[in-house]
N, C-alpha and C positions, 0 to 999 in steps of 0.2 A: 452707734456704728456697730453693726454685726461685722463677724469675720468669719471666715469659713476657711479650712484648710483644703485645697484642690486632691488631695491624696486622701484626704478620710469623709469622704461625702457621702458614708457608710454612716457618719456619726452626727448626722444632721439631726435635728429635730424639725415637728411637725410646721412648724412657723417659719423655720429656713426654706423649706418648701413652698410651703403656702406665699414666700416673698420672694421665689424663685433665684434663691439663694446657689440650692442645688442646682438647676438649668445651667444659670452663671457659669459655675463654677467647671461643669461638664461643658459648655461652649468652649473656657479658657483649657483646657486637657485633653481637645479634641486634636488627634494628631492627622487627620488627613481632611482630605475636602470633605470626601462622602460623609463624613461621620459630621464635617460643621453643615452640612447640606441638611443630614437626615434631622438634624436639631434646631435647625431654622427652618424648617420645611412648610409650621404655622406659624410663624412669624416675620410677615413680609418685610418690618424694619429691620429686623438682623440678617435675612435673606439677602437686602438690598446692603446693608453692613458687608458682610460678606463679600456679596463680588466686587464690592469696590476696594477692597482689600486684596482681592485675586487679582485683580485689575492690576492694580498699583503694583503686587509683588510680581506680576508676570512680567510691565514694564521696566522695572529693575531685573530681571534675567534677561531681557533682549539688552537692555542697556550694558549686562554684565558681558553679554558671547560676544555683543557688537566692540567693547572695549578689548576684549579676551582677542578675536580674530584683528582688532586695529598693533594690539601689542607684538602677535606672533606675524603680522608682516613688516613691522619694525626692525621685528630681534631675525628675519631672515634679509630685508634688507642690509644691515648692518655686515650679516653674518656673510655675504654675499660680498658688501664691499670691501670688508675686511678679508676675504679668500682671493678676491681681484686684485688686492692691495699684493698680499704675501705672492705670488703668481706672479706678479709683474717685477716684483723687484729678487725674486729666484732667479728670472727667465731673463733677466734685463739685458745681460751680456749677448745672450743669446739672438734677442730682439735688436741690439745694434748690430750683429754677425749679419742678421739676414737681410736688416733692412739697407746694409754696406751691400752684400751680394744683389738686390734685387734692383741699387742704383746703379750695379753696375752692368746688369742687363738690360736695364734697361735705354744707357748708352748704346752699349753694343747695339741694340736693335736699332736706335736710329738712326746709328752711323749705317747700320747693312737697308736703313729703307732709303738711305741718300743716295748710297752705293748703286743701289737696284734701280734707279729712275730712268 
């Protein structure tokens, strides 16, 4: 079993090479697409490697924002019911005041449209 260290592929020999030792090693150190692109560029099976690994990581990022945007309409539901909750029981007093005032108008008004007939 050969080894190769990914940081020193300065210190390969002719045979690390030759067993595309160094390639390897330069595919697993490649930090961006272009760079795993431009190094699978002759080699259709690590090519097709590749986007299926792009594949796969791009659908774990929609998976991520689609779980990210499901959590932040949660935490504003919540945040929502819980501001409707605090609101109603501030105002509560208030909300019996008026809705006592608006039975009582609305008495009056049908006493004044029996009146009126």
């Amino acid at each position: 079993m050969n080894m190769l260290q990914l940081n020193h592929t300065d210190l390969a020999t002719q045979e690390d090479v030759r067993n595309n030792l160094v390639y390897w090693a330069d595919l697993f150190k490649a930090t961006t697409w272009e760079e795993f692109k431009n190094l699978a560029k002759n080699h259709p099976d690590i090519e097709e490697v590749g986007n299926l690994i792009f594949e796969l990581n791009y659908d774990n990022q929609a998976k991520e924002l689609l779980e990210g945007q499901r959590r932040y309409r949660e935490q504003m539901n919540s945040q929502y019911t819980a501001g409707y909750t605090d609101a109603e029981e501030k105002y509560e007093n208030e909300i019996v005041k008026l809705q006592a005032e608006l039975k009582t108008l609305q008495e009056e008004l049908e006493k004044y449209k029996s009146t009126n007939k």
